[in-house]
C-alpha positions in Angstrom: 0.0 0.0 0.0 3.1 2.2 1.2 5.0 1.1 -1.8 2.2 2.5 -4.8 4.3 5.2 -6.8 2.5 8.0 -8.9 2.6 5.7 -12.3 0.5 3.1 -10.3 -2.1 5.3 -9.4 -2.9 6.9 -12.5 -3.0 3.7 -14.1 -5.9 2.2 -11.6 -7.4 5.8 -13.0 -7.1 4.7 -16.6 -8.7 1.3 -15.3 -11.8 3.0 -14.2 -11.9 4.8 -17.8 -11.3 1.5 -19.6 -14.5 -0.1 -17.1 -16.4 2.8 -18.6 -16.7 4.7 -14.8 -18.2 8.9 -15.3 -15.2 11.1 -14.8 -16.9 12.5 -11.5 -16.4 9.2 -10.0 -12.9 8.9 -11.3 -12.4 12.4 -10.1 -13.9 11.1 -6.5 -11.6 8.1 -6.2 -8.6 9.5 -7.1 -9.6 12.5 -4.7 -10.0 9.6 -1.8 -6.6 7.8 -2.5 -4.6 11.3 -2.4 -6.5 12.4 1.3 -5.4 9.2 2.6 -1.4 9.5 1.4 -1.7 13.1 2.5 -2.9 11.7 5.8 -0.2 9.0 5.7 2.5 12.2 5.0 1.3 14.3 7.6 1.4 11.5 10.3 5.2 10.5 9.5 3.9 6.8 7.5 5.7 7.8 4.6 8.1 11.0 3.3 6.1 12.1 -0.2 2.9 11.0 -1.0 3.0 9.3 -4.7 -0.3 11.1 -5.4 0.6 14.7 -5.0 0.5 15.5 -8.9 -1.6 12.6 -10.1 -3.9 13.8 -13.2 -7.5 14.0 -12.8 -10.0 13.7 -15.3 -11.2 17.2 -15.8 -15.0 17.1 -15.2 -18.1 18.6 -17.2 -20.3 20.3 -15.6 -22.7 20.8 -18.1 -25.4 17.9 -17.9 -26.4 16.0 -21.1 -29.5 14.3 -19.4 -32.5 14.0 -21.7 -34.4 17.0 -20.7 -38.7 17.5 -20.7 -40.4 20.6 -20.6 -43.3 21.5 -18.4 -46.4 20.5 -20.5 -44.3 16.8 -21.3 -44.1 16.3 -17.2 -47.9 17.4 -16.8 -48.8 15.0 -19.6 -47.1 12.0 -17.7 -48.4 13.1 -14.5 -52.1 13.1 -16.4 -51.2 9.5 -17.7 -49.5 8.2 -14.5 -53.4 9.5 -12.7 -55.3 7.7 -15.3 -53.4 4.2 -14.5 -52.7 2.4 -11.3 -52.2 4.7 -7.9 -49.2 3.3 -7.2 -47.6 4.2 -10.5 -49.1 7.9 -9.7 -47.8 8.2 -7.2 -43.7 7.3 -8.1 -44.1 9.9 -10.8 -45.4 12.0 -8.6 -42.7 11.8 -6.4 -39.9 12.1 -8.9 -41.2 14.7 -10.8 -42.9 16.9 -8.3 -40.3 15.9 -5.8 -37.4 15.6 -7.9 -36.3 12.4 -5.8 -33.5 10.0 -6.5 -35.2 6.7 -7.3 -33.6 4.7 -4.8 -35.2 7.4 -2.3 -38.8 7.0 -3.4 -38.3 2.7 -3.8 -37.0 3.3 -0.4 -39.8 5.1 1.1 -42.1 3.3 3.9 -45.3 4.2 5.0 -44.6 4.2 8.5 -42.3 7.6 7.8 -45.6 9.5 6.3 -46.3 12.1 8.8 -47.9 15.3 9.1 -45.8 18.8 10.6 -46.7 22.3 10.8 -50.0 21.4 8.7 -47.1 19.6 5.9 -48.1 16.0 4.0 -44.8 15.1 4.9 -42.4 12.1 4.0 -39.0 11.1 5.9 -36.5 9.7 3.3 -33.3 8.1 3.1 -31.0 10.3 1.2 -27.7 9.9 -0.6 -25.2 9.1 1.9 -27.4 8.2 4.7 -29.2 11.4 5.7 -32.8 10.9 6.6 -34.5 14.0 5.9 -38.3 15.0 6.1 -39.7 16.5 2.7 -43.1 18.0 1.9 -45.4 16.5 -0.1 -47.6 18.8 -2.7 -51.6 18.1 -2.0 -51.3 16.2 -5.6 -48.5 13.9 -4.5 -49.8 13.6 -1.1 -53.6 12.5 -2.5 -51.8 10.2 -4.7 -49.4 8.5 -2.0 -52.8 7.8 0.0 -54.5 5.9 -2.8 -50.9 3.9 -3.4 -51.2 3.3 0.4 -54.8 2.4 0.4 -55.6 0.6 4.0 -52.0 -0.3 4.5 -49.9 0.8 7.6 -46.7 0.1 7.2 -44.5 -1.8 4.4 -42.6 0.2 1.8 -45.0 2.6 -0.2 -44.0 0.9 -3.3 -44.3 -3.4 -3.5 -43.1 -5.1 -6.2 -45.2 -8.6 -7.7 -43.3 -10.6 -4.5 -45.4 -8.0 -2.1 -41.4 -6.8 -1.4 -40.0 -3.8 -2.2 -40.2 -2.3 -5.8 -37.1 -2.7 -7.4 -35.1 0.4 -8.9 -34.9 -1.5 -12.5 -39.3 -1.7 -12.4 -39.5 1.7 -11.1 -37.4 2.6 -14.3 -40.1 0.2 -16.4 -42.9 2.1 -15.2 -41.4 5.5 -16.2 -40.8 4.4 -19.4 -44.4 3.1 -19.8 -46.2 6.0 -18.5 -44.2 8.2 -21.1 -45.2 6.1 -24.1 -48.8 6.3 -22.3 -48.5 10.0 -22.6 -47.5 10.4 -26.2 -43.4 11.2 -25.1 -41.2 9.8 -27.7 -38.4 10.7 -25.6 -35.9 8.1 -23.6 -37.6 9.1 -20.3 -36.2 7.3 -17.2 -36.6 8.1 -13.3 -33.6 10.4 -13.3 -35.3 12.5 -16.7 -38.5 13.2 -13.9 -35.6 14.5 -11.4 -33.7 16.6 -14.0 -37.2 18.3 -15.1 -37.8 18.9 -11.3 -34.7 21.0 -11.0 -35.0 22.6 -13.9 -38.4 23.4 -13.8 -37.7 25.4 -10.1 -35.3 27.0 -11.6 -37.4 28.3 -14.6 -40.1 29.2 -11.5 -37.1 31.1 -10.0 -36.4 29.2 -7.5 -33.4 30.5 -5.4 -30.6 28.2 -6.6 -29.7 27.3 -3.2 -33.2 26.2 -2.6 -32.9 24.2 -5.5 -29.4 22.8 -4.3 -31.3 21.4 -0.7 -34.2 20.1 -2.8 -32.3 18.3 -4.8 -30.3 17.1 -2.0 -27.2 18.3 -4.1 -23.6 18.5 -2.1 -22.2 20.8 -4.3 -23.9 23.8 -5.5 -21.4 23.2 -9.1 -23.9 20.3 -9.3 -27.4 22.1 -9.4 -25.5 24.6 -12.1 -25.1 21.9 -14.4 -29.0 21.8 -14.9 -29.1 25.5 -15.0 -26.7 25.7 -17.6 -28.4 23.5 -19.6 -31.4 24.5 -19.8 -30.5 27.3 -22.9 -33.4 29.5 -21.3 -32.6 33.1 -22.1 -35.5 34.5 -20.3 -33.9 34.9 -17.7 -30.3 36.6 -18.8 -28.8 39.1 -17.1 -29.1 41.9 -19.7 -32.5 42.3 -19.3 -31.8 43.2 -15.9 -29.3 45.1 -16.3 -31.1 47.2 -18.7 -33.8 47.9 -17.1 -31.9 49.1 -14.2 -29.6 51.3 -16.4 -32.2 52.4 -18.2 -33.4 55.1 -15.1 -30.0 56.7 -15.7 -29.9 56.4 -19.8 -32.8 58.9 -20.3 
């Protein structure tokens, strides 16, 4: 472990690249093995860390997900209502929501709650956090008639009565966009990209946006503002309607 020299750690990099790995997880990894030899430095385990000039992939922060616009989400919302409740109410939840699916196959009754006159719902997020989110009357109505008489037991049971798996979630996305005319490739994480983009577009404080989305870094809930091309909302208009006062 001691004995790794710089060579052999940007080779294990190129083996991620060659397993097909996103260069933010590259980026991660690589990021992990340097803290520890920094550690291993600072604490007298070794005199140079091997990884203080390793390459890292440079990342993109511009997202290429498949993007819909508002009237494509409220024409799967409409198609997921006309169907089963259950199927409702996962779109409802990753579109309204903007959750990860793991969260929303994750979700039990038994953390459905009401707070401060809230629907509310206690998930599991990314990296272990439960947190409580709201539920909008829609979602909530349509959690309720997923849940029917139930008590406890995940909100969403796959054909064994068990938990829905993340891979039929993903098969009931993509049959509730066909439903709704969406030619698209729509998958679970489409209905949480047009979550965050559609807040922004409602002018959403990007930081709100960032907790929503249970984002880490804010760099992350920018990629989704860059790409969403709107130029509503550019800075010149602002800026010329403020100079204008001065410009007459």
């Amino acid at each position: 472990m001691f004995g790794a020299r710089r060579a052999d750690i940007e080779s294990f990099g190129r083996q991620l690249e060659t397993l097909g790995r996103a260069r933010a997880t590259i980026a991660r990894r690589l990021c992990t093995i340097t803290c520890f030899y920094r550690y291993a430095e600072q604490e007298g385990l070794i005199a140079t860390s091997p990884a203080v000039h390793v390459r890292r992939p440079r990342l993109d922060y511009e997202s290429h997900a498949t993007g819909l616009d508002r009237n494509e989400v409220g024409a799967m919302l409409v198609a997921a209502g006309l169907g089963d409740p259950s199927d409702h109410a996962l779109i409802s939840l990753l579109a309204l929501n903007g959750l990860r699916v793991s969260e929303a196959t994750g979700a039990d009754i038994e953390r459905l709650g009401l707070e401060r006159g809230h629907r509310t719902l206690r998930i599991l997020r990314k990296g272990g956090k439960i947190v409580t989110i709201p539920l909008a009357p829609r979602t909530a109505r349509a959690v309720d008639l997923a849940v029917g008489e139930r008590s406890q037991e995940p909100i969403f049971c796959g054909n064994d009565d068990g938990r829905l798996e993340r891979h039929a979630a993903s098969r009931i996305v993509h049959r509730v966009a066909r439903r709704a005319g969406i030619t698209k490739r729509v998958g679970p994480h489409t209905l949480r990209h047009a979550f965050i983009t559609a807040a922004l577009d409602a002018g959403v404080p990007l930081r709100d946006v960032q907790e929503a989305a249970s984002h880490a870094d804010p760099r992350t809930t920018m990629r989704y503002d860059r790409a969403r091309v709107s130029l509503d909302r550019h800075a010149t208009y602002i800026v010329a309607t403020f100079i204008a006062g001065a410009a007459r």
